[in-house]
Every structure is written in C-alpha cells, then in structure tokens.
Backbone as CSV, one residue per row, in Angstrom:
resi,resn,N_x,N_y,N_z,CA_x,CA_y,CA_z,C_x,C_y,C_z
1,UNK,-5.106,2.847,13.345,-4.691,2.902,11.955,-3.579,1.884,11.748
2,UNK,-3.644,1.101,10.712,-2.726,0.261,10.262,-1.497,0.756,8.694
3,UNK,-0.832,0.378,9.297,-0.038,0.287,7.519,0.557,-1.239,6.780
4,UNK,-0.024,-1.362,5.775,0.410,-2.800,4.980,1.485,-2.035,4.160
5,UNK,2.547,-3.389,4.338,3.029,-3.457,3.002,2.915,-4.785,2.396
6,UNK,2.430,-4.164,1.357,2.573,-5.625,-0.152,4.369,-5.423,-0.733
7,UNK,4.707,-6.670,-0.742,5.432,-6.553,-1.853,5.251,-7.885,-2.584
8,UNK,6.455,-7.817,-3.986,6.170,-8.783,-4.964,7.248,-8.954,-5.509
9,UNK,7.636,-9.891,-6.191,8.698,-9.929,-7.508,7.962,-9.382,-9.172
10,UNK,8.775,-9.177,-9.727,8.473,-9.045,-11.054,8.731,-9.905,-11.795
11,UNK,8.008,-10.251,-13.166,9.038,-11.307,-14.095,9.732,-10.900,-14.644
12,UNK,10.906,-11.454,-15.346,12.174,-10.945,-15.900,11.509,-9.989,-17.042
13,UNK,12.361,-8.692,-17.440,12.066,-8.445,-18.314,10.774,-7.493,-18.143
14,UNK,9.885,-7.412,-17.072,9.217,-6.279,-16.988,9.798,-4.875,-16.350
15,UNK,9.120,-4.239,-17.181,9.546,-2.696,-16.935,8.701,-1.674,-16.421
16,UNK,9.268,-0.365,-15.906,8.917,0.483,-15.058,7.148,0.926,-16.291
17,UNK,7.785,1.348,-17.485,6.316,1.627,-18.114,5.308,0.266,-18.370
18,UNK,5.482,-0.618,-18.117,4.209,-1.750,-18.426,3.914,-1.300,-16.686
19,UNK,4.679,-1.593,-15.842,3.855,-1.905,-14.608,3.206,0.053,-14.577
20,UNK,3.782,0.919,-14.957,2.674,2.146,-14.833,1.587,1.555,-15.513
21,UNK,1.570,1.431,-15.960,0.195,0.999,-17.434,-0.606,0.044,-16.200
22,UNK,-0.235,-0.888,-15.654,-0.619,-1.672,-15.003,-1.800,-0.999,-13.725
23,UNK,-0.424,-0.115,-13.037,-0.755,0.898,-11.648,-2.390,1.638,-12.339
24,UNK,-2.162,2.359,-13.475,-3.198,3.117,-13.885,-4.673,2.243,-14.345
25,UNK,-4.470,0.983,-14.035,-5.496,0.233,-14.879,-6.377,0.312,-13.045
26,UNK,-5.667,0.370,-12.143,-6.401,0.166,-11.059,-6.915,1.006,-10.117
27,UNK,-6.387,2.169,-10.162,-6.362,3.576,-9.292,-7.388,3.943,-9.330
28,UNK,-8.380,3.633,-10.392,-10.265,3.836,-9.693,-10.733,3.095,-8.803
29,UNK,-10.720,1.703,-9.511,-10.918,0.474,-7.932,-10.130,1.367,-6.689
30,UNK,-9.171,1.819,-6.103,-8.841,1.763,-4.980,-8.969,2.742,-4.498
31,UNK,-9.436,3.911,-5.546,-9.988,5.116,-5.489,-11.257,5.045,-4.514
32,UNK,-12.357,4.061,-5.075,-13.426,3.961,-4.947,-13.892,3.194,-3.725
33,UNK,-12.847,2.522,-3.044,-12.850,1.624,-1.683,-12.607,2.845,-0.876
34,UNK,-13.960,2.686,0.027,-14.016,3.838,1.103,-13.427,3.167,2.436
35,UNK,-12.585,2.128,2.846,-11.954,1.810,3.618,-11.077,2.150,3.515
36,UNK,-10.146,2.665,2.480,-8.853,2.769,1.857,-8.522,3.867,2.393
37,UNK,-7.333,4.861,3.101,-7.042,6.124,3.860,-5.975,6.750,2.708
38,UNK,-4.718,5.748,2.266,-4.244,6.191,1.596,-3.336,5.137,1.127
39,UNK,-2.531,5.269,-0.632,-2.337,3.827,-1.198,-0.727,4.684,-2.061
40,UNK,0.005,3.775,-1.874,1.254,4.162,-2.839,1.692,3.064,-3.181
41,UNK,2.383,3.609,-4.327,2.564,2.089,-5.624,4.266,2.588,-5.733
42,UNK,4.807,1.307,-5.365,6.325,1.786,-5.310,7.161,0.812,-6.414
43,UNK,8.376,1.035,-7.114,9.056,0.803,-7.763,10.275,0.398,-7.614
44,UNK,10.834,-0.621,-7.283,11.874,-1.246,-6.729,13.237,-0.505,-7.398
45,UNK,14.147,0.295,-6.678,15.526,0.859,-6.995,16.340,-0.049,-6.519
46,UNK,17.605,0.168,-6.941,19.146,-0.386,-6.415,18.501,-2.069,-6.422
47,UNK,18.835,-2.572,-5.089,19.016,-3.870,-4.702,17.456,-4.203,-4.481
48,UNK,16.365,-3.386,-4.596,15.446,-3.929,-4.852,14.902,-3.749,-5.984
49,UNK,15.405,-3.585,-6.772,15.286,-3.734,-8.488,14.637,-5.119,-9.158
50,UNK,13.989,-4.822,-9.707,12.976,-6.579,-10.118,11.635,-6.438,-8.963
51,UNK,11.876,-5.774,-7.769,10.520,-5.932,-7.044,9.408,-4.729,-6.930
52,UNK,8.614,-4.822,-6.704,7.260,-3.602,-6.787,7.031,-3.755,-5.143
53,UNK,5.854,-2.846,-4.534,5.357,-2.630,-3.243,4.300,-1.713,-3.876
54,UNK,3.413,-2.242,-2.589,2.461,-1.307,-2.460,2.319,-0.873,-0.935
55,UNK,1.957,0.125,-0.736,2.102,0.460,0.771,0.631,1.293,1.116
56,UNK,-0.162,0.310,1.984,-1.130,0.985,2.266,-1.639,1.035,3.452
57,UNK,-2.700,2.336,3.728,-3.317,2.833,5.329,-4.042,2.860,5.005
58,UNK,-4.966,1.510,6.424,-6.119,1.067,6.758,-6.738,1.861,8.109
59,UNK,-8.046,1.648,8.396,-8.815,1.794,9.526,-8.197,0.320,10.552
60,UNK,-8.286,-0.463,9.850,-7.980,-1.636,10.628,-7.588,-2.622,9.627
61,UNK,-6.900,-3.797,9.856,-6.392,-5.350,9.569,-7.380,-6.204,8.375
62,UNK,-8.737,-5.987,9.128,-9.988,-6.530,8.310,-10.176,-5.871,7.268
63,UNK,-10.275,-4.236,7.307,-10.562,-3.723,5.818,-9.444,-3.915,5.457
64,UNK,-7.970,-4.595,5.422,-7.113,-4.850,4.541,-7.106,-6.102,3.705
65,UNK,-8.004,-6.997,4.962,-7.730,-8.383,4.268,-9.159,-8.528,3.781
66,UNK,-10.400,-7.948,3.578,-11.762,-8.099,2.756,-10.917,-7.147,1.708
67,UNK,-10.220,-6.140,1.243,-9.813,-5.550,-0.171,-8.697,-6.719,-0.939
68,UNK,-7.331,-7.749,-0.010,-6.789,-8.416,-0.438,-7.217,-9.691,-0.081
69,UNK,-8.402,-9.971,-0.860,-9.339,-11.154,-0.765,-7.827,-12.655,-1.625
70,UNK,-8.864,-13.690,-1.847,-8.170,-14.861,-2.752,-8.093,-14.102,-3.935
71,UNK,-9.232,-13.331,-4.624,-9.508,-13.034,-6.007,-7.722,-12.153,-5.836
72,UNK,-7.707,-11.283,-5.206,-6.691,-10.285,-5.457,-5.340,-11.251,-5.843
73,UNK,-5.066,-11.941,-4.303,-3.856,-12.517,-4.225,-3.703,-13.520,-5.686
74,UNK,-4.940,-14.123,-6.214,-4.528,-14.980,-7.481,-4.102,-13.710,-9.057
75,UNK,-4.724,-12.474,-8.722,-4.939,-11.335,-9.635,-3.107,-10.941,-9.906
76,UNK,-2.881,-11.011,-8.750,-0.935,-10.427,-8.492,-0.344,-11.915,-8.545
77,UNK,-0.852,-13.255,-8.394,-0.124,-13.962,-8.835,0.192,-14.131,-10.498
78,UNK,-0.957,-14.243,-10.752,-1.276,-13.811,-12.720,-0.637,-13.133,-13.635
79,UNK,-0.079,-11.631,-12.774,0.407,-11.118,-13.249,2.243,-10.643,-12.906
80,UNK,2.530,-11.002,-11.593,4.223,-10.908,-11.331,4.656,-12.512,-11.142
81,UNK,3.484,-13.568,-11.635,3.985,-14.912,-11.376,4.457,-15.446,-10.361
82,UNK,3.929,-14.823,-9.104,4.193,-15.279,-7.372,2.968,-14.791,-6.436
83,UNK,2.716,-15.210,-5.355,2.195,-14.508,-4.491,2.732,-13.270,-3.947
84,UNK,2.141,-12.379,-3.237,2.695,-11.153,-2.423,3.016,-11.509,-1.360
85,UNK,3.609,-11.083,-0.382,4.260,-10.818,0.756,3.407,-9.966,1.693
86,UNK,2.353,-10.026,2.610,1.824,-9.093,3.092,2.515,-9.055,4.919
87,UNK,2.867,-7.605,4.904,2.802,-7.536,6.142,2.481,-5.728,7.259
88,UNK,1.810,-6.309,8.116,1.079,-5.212,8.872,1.924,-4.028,10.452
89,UNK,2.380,-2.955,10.115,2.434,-2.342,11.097,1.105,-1.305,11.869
90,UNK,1.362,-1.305,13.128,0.603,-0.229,13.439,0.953,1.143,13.459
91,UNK,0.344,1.845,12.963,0.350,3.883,12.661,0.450,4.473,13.833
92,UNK,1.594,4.718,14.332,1.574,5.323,15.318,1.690,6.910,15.821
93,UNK,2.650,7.086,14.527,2.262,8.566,14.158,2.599,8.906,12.730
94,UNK,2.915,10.351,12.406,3.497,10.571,10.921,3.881,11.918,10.537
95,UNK,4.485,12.577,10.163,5.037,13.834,9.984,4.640,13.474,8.469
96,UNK,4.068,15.020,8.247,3.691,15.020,7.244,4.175,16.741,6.670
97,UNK,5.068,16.791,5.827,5.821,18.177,5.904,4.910,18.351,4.985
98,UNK,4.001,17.837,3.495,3.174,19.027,2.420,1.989,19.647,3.393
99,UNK,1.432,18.730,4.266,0.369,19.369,5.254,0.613,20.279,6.309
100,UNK,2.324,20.309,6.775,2.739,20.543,7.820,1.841,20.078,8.849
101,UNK,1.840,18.785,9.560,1.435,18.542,10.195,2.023,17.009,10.682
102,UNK,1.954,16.844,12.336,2.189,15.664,12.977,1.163,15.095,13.678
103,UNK,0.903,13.775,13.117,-0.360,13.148,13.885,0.279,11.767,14.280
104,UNK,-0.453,11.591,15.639,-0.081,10.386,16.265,-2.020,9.580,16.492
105,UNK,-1.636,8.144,16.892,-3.177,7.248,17.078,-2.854,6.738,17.706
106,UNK,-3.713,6.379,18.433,-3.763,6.132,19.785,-4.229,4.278,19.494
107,UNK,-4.044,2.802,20.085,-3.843,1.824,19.778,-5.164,1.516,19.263
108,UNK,-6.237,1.909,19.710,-7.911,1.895,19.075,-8.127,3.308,17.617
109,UNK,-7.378,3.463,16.893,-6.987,3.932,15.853,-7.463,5.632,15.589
110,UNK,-8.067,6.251,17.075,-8.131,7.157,16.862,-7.097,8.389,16.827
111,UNK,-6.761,9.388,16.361,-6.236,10.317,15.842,-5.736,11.912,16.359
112,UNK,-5.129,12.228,16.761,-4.695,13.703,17.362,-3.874,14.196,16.451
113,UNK,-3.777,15.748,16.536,-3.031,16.083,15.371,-1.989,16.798,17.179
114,UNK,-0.526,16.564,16.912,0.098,17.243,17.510,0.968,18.202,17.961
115,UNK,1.279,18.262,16.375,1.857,19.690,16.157,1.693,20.173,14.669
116,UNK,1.772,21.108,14.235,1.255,21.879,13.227,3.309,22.598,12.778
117,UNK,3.441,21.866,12.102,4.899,22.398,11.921,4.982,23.617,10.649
C-alpha cells in the first residue's frame, strides 16, 4: 500500500467555499476509480494557508500515476495556476481509532490487522 500526497498553491483570493464547490464537482470520478482505497481533500491552515492537498491510498505507485495522468496534472494546473507537487510514501501501518483497529503491510502491500483496540 502506498500513500500520495498532492499538494498545490492556490491563486490569490481563492477561498475555502469555491475550492468545496470545486472538491464536490469531483468526488464521483474518484468515487468511481476502483484502484482508489481511500482519498482526503485537505485545506491549508496557519502557515499553510493559500495551499490545498490531497492525500491519497493506493494498491501501488502505477494506479497513482495512470489516475494522475498529463490530462489531470494540466486539469490542477488550470485551475490553482501551477503544477502539483506529488510525492509517495509507503503504508506501513495505521491506527485507526473510528474502526478501532491497527493494521500494518507488509512491503508487497499485503495487510494484517494487529490489534483490535
């Protein structure tokens, strides 16, 4: 399992409700990508104020970079007037307190759950 983060700048002058308006125009597309594990759309606070992220979990590297094709990267240039920033960690584990649950993956991306908190 992989985790991307996108990030971006904003242009001056955009705000938290245009970029919702924005977020909601897309959440079926990424809904609908069955590579996709799980996707959060973040909002730049404090000193990262002016910037957006997206933070997402892949199966692997490839289903990240066939979903952030050229079309995409020119799609987020179009609209925050820059390219994104992409960069990849590997999932190594995750505490997850609404599931109560801790899962770790093993470097070929399979999955154990290891404790049940």
């Amino acid at each position: 399992m992989i985790v991307e983060i996108v990030t971006f700048n904003f242009p001056a002058g955009h705000d938290r409700a245009t970029e919702l308006e924005a977020v909601r125009s897309v959440t079926q597309k990424w809904a609908a990508n069955k590579d996709l594990v799980r996707k959060q759309f973040l909002w730049g606070l404090g000193e990262a104020a002016g910037t957006g992220a997206g933070v997402y979990v892949w199966p692997s590297i490839e289903a990240s970079k066939k979903a952030h094709d050229e079309e995409w990267r020119e799609a987020v240039k179009k609209r925050t007037g820059g390219y994104p920033t992409i960069r990849y960690f590997d999932l190594m584990a995750q505490v997850d307190n609404a599931q109560g649950t801790v899962t770790e993956w093993s470097a070929d991306g399979v999955s154990r759950e290891v404790v049940t908190v």
